[in-house]
N, C-alpha and C positions, 0 to 999 in steps of 0.2 A: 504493500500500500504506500501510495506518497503522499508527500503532504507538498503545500504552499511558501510553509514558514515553520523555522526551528528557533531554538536559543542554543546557543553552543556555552559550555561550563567558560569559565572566566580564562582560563589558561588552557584553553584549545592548542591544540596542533591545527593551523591551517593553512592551505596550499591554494595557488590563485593561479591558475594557468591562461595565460595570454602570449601566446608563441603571435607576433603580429611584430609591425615596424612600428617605428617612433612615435606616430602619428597615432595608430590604434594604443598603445602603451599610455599613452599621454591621459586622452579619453578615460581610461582606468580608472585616473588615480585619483578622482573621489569616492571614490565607490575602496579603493585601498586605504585613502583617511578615515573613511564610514567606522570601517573595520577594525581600526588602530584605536579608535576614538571610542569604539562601543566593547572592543576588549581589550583593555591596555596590558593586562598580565599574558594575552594568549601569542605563541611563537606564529609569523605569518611570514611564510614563504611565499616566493614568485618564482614562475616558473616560465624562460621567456627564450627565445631564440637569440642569435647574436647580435642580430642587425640592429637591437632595442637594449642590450645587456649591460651597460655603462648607464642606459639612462638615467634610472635612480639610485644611484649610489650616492649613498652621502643623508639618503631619507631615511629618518630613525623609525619609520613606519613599518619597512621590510626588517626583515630579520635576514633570512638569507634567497640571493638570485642564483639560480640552476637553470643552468643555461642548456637546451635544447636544439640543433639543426632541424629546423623539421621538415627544411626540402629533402636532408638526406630520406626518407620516408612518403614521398612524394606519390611513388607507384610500387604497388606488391614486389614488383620483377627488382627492385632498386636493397629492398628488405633482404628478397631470395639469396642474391645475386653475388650479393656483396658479404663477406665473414667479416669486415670490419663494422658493417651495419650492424649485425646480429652481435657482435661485441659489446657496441654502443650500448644498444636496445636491453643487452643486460646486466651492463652498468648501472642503466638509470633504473630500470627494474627494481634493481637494489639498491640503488639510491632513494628510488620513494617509497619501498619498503620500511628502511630504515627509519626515517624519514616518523612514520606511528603516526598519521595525522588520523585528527578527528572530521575534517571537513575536506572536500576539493572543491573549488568554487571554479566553472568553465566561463568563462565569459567570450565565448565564440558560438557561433551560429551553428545548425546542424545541417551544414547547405547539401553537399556532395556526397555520395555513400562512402568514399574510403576514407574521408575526412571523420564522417559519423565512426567508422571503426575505429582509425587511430586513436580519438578522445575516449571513445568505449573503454579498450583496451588502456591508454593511459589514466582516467578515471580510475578503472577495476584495479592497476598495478600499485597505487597508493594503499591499497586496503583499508581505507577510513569507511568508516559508517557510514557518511552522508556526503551524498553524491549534486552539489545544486547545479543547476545550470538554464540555458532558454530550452524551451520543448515547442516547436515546429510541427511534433504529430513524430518526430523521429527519436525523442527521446524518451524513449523506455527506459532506459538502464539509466537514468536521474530518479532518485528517491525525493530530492526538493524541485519541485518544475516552477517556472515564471513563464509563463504564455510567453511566445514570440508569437506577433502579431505584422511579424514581414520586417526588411527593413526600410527604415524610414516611418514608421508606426510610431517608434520611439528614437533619439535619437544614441547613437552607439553610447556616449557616457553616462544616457540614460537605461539603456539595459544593463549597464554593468553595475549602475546602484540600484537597481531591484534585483539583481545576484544578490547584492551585497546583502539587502535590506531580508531576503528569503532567506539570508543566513543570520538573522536576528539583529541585523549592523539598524542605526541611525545617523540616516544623513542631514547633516547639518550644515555642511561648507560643499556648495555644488563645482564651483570654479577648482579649472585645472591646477595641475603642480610641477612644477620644476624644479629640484636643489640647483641652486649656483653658487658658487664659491665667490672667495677675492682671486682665485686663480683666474676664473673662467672670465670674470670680469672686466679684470688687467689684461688679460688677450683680446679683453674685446675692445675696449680702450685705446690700448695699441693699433691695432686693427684699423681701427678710426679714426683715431685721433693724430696716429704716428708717434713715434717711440720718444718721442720727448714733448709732444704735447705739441707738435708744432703743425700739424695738418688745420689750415683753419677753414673748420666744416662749414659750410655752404645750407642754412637752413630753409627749407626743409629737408630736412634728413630722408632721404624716400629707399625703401629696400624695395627689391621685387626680385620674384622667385620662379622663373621662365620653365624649369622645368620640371621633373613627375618619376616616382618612381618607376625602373625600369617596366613594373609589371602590366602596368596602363600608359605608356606613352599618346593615346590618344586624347588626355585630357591635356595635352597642350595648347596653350593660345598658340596665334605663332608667332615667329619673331618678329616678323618686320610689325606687328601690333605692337609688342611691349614696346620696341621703337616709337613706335608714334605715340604712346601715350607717354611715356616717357618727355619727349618734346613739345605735345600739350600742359603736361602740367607744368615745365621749365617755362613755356611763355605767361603762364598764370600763376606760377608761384616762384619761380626762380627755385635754387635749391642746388642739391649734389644726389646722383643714384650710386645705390651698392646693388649689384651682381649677386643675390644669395646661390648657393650649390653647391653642389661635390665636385671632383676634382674630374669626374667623367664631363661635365658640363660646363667645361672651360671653352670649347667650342663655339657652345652655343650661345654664352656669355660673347664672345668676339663676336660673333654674326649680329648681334643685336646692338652693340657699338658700333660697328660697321654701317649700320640702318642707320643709325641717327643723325637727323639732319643739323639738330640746334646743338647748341655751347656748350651745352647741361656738362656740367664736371660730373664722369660715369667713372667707378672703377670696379673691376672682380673681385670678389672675396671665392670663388670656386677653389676649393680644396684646402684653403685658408683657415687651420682650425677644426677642432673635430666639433660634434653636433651641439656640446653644452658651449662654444664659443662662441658658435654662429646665434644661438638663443640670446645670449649674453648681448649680441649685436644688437638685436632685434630688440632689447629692452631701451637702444638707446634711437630707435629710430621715431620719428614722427609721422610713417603711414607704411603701410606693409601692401605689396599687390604681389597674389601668387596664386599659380594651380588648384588644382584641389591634390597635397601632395601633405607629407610628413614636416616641411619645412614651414606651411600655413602654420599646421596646428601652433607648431613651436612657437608661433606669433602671436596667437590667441591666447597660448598660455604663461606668458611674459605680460600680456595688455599692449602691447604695440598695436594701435590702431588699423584692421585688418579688414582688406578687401579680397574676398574670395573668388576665383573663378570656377562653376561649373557646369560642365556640360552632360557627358554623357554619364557619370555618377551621379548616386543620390546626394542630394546636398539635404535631406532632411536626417540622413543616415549620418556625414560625414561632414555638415556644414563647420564654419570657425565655432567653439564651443567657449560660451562665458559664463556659464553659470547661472547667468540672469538674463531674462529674458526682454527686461525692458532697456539692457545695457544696447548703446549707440555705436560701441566700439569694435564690431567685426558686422560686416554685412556681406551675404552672397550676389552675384551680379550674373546671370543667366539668362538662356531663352528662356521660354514658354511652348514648345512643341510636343502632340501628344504624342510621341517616340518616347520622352525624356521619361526619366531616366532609364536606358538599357543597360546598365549595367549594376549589378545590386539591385534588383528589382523584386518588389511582394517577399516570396522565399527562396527567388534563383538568384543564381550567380550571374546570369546575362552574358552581356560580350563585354571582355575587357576591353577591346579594339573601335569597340562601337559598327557601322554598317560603315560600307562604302565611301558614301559621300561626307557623312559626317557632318549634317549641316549644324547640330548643335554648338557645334566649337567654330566650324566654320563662316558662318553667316553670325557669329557675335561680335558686332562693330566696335570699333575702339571709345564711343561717344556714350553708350552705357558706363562702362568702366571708369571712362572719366570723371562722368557725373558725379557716380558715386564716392571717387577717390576725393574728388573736391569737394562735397559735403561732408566729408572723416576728416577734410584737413581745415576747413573753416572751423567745425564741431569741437574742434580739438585746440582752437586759438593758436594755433603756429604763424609766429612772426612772417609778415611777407617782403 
């Protein structure tokens, strides 16, 4: 029999698996304060892939992060195939064994059938009692179920604090979290300012974030837009751009300086600093414009004043996330076509790639974006 809702003893053992990127991690971590906040005595583990593994270090929230590959696990044949998989796989076995937890809390969907087995199977491997997670109609082997209702029903940090909340947690504080140091700061300082203080910034401060994790390359503007908008708002507000990215998107940071026709003082930060530096930036800029991509979130969750692009994702699912709903400081900038969203849609995965033509991304002119970006920057009194 399952239920809705438990109370776990004060010093639970518990285990929070979110194998996802930066951006999904981030979304979390209300629903990880819930849990800090509603059991202070209890051990709480995360259990997260690499690409996200650094992120919260340094938050007295977790106790400890176990780190997981989960593409190596991708397809049965990959499991078979490979004796170093099957190593792995019973490593961790005995690592969450060990481990004695009272609760595993899933905060992932039950989209694809091998994806439903992996979580089954790693669920089952901790041998805790109480199993919570979203139920789709696909989870049976959860003992605590929270309706999923599609995505975009609720939004991703809002399903993960009804995980939370189904494992007896009370949310108090909605808004995202980032630890940053004086380390990550002074990098980012530098970064900006120049190592002795002597870059003198051009305000308004404007970042933008041209590109998207490899797995959706389709939800890119394209460049020669961020170009143009770029040189709309230097005629309307004067100012300097930074280049957010990795160091694969140093390309396409050039191509978009290469577009631009105006003054605007432009430089790259691609590859400049690992993810809590580029964050650390993004606390000191005066308007954010970027994909719908891990590098957004990081802006929503610092308060950098944040314009989101999206097209063929849900943006009810994945929009900029503040906590508050009547807050001014991130808004999305999209069509309206009944296609939208194809990808993450109801309870499918969709097309990462989108169709064909692509008109959602495609046909989205630069004079939306504008609008919006110059209402975040009036909104927000930045000197002109």
């Amino acid at each position: 029999m399952h239920k809705s809702q438990i109370t776990l003893p004060p010093s639970a053992r518990i285990l929070v698996v979110k194998m996802a990127g930066i951006g999904d991690l981030l979304l979390a971590t209300p629903a990880l304060r819930a849990l800090r906040e509603s059991y202070p005595q209890a051990r709480i583990d995360l259990l997260v892939t690499p690409d996200s593994a650094g992120l919260l270090n340094g938050w007295d929230v977790i106790d400890r992060t176990i780190v997981l590959d989960k593409y190596l696990f991708d397809h049965p044949r990959q499991i078979l195939n490979n004796p170093q998989t099957l190593l792995r796989l019973k490593e961790l076995w005995q690592s969450l064994r060990a481990g004695r937890y009272d609760a595993v809390l899933l905060l992932h969907h039950l989209t694809l059938p091998f994806g439903r087995l992996k979580h089954q199977l790693l669920m089952r491997a901790t041998g805790a009692r109480w199993r919570i997670g979203l139920d789709n109609g696909h989870g049976w082997f959860l003992n605590v179920r929270v309706k999923d209702r599609g995505f975009g029903a609720l939004h991703e940090a809002e399903y993960a604090m009804a995980v939370a909340e189904a494992a007896g947690a009370t949310v108090r504080d909605k808004k995202l979290f980032l630890p940053l140091g004086d380390t990550e700061r002074q990098q980012a300082r530098r970064l900006v300012y120049g190592k002795d203080n002597t870059h003198d910034v051009k305000r308004p401060l404007i970042a933008m974030h041209p590109g998207s994790g490899g797995y959706s390359v389709a939800r890119r503007w394209a460049p020669e837009r961020f170009a143009q908008l770029a040189d709309t708002l230097y005629a309307d507000f004067g100012g300097e751009l930074l280049l957010m990215g990795g160091p694969e998107e140093k390309e396409l940071h050039e191509q978009i300086i290469g577009l631009m026709q105006s003054a605007m003082p432009v430089r790259s930060l691609a590859g400049k600093g690992n993810i809590k530096t580029a964050a650390a930036v993004l606390e000191l800029v005066d308007l954010f414009v970027g994909n719908d991509a891990g590098v957004m979130h990081l802006a929503a969750a610092v308060g950098a004043p944040t314009v989101a692009i999206f097209s063929l994702s849900n943006h009810k699912a994945w929009g900029p996330y503040t906590g508050d709903s009547s807050s001014q400081r991130a808004t999305v900038v999209r069509l309206d076509l009944p296609c939208m969203p194809c990808f993450y849609s109801g309870h499918l995965l969709g097309t990462p790639e989108g169709c064909s033509t692509r008109d959602c991304i495609a046909q989205l002119g630069v004079e939306p974006v504008a609008v919006a970006a110059r209402r975040m920057l009036r909104a927000t009194s930045i000197p002109q």
